[in-house]
C-alpha positions as a Markdown table, in Angstrom:
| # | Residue | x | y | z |
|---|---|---|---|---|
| 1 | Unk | -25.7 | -32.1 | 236.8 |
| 2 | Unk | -28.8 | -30.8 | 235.2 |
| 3 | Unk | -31.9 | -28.9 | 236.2 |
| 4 | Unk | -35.4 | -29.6 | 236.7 |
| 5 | Unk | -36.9 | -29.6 | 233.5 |
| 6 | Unk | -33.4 | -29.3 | 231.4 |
| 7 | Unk | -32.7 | -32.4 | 228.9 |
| 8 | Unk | -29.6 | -33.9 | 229.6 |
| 9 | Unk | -26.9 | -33.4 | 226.9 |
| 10 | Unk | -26.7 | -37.0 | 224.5 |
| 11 | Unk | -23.9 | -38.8 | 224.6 |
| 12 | Unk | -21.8 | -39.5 | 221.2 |
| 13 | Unk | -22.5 | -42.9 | 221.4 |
| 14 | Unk | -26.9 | -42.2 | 221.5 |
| 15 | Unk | -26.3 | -39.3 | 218.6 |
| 16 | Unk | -24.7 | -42.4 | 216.5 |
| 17 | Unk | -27.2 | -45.0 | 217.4 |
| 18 | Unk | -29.7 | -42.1 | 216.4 |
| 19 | Unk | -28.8 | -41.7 | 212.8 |
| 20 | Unk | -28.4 | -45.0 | 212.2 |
| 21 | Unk | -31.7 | -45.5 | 213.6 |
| 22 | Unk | -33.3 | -42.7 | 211.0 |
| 23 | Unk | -31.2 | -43.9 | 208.2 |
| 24 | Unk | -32.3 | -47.4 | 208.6 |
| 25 | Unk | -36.1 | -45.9 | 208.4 |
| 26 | Unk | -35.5 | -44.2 | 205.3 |
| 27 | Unk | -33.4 | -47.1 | 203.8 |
| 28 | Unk | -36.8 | -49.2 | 204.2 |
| 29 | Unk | -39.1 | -46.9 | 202.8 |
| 30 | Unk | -37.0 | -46.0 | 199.7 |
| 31 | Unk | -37.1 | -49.8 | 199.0 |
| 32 | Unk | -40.9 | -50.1 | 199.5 |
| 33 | Unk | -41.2 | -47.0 | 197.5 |
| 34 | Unk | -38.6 | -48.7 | 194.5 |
| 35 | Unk | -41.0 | -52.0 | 194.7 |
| 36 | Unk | -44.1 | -50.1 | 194.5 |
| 37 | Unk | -42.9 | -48.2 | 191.8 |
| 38 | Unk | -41.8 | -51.5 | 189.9 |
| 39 | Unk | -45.4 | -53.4 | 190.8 |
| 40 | Unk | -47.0 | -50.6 | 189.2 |
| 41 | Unk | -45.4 | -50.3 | 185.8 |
| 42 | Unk | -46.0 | -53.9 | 184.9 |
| 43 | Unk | -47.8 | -54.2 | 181.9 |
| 44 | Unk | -50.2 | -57.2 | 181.5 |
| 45 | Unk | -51.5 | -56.9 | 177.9 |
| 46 | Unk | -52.5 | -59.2 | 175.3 |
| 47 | Unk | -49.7 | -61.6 | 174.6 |
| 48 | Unk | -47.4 | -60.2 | 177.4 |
| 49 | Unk | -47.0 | -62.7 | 180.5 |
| 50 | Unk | -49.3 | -61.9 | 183.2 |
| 51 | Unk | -52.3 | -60.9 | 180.7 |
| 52 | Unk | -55.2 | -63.2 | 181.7 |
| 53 | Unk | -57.0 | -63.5 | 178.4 |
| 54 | Unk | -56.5 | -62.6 | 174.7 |
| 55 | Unk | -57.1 | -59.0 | 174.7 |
| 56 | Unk | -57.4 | -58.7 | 178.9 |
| 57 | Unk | -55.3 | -56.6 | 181.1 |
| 58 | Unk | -54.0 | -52.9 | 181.9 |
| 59 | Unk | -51.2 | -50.9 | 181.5 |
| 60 | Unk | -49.4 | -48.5 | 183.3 |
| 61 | Unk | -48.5 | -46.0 | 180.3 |
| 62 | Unk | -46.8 | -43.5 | 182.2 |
| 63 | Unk | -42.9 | -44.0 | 181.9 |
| 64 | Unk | -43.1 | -47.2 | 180.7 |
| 65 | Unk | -40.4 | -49.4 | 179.0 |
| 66 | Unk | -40.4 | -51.1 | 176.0 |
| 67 | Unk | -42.9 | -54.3 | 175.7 |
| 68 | Unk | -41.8 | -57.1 | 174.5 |
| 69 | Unk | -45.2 | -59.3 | 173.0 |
| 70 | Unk | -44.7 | -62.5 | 172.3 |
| 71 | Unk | -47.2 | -65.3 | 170.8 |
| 72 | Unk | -46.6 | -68.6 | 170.0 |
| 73 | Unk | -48.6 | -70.9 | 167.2 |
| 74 | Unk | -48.8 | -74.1 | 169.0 |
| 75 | Unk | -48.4 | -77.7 | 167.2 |
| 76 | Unk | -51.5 | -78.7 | 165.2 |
| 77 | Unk | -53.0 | -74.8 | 164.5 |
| 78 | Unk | -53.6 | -75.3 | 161.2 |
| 79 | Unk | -55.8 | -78.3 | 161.5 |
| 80 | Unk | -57.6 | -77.0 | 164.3 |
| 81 | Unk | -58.7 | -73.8 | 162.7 |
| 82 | Unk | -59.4 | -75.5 | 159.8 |
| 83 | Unk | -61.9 | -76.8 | 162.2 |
| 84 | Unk | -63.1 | -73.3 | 162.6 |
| 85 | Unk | -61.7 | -74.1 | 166.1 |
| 86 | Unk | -60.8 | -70.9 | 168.1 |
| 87 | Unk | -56.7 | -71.1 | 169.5 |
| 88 | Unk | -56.6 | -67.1 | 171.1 |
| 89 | Unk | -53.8 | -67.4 | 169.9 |
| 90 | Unk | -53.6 | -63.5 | 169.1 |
| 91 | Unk | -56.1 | -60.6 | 169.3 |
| 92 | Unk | -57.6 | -59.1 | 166.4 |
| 93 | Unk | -56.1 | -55.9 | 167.3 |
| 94 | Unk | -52.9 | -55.4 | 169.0 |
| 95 | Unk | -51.7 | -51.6 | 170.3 |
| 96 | Unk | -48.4 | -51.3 | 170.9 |
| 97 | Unk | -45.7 | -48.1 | 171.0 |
| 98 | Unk | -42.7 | -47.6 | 168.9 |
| 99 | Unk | -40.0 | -49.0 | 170.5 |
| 100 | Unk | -41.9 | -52.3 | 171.7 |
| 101 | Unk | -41.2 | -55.8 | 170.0 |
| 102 | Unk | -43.3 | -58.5 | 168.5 |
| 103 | Unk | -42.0 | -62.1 | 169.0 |
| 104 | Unk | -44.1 | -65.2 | 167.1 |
| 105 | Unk | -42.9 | -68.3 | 167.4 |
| 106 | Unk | -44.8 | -71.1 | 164.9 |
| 107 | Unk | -44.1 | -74.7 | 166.8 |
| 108 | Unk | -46.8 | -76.0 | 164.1 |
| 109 | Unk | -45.6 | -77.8 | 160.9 |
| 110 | Unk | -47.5 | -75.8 | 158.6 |
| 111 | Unk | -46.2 | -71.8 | 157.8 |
| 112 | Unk | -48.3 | -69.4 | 159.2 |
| 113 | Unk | -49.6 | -66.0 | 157.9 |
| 114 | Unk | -50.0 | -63.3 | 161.2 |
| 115 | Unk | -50.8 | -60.2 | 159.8 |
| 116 | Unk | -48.1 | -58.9 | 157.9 |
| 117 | Unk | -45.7 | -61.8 | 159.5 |
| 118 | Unk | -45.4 | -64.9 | 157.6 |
| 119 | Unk | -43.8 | -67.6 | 160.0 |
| 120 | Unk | -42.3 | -70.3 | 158.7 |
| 121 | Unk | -42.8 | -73.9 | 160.4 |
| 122 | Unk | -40.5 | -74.4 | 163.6 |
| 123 | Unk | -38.9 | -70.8 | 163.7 |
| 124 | Unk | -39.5 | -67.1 | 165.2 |
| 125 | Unk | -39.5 | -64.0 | 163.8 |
| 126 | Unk | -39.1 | -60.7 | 165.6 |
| 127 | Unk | -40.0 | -57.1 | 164.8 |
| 128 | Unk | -39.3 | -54.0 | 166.6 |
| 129 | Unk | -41.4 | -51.3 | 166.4 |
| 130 | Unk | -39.7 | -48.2 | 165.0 |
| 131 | Unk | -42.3 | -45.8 | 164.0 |
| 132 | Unk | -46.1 | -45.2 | 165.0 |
| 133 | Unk | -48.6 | -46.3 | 162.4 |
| 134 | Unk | -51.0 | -49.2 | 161.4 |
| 135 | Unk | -49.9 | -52.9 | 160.0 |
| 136 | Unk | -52.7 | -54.7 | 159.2 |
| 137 | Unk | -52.5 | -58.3 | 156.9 |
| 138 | Unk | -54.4 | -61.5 | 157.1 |
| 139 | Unk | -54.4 | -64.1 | 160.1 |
| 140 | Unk | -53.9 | -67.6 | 159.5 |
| 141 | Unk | -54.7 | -68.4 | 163.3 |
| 142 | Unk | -57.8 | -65.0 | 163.9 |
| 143 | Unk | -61.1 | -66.2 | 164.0 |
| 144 | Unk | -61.7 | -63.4 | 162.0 |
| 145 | Unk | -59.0 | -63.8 | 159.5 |
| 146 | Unk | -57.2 | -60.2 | 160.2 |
| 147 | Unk | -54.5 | -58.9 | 162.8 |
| 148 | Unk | -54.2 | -55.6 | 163.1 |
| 149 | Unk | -51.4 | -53.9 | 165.0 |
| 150 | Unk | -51.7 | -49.5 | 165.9 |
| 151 | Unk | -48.3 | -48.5 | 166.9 |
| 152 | Unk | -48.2 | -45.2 | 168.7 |
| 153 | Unk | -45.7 | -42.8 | 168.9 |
């Protein structure tokens, strides 16, 4: 029997449902933490699903991973910037980091020059990044009629 004021000794059965209690707890936030931590190194940059516009979106540098950018030269490109028609297909200037890839994928009929990429009609080429410096060429599908891409280290 216990005292006035004394706590009553916990059974084994409450000390159990205890840390199961407190390890469910931190289980939970350790996921939330894992999610946020995920959400927050997303990259949305030009050509990178998620980025809203040709050259739009933020990035998350710190301990990111390798970015994969991908663009694609739809059917009919040629014609239409023949037209002097603007595709945003890619940005003038891309920044990317060594180790990050560059997919470009021509689904027109007619080879296209991207920088220093020349893309044949119905096929992909894809470049990885393996040292910082600047690639610059002339752009078939850029109103301007360059495409630069900065790799840094």
């Amino acid at each position: 029997m216990s005292s006035e004021g004394e706590v009553p000794a916990s059974t084994p059965r409450q000390a159990i449902a205890v840390v199961v209690a407190v390890s469910a707890v931190a289980l939970v936030v350790i996921a939330i933490a894992v999610v946020a931590a995920v959400v927050m190194r997303e990259p949305t940059r030009p050509g990178h699903p998620g980025a809203t516009a040709p050259g739009a979106g933020l990035e998350v540098v710190s301990g990111r991973d390798a970015v994969d950018h991908s663009f694609v030269v739809p059917a009919g490109a040629a014609a239409r910037t023949a037209r002097g028609e603007d595709l945003g297909i890619v940005p003038g200037r891309l920044d990317v980091r060594v180790g990050d890839t560059i997919r470009i994928r021509n689904d027109d009929d007619v080879e296209a020059k991207v920088g220093i990429f020349t893309v044949a009609p119905h096929s992909t080429v894809t470049m990885r990044f393996t040292s910082a410096g600047r690639l610059e060429g002339s752009c078939d599908v850029h109103p301007s009629g360059q495409f630069v891409i900065d790799v840094a280290a």
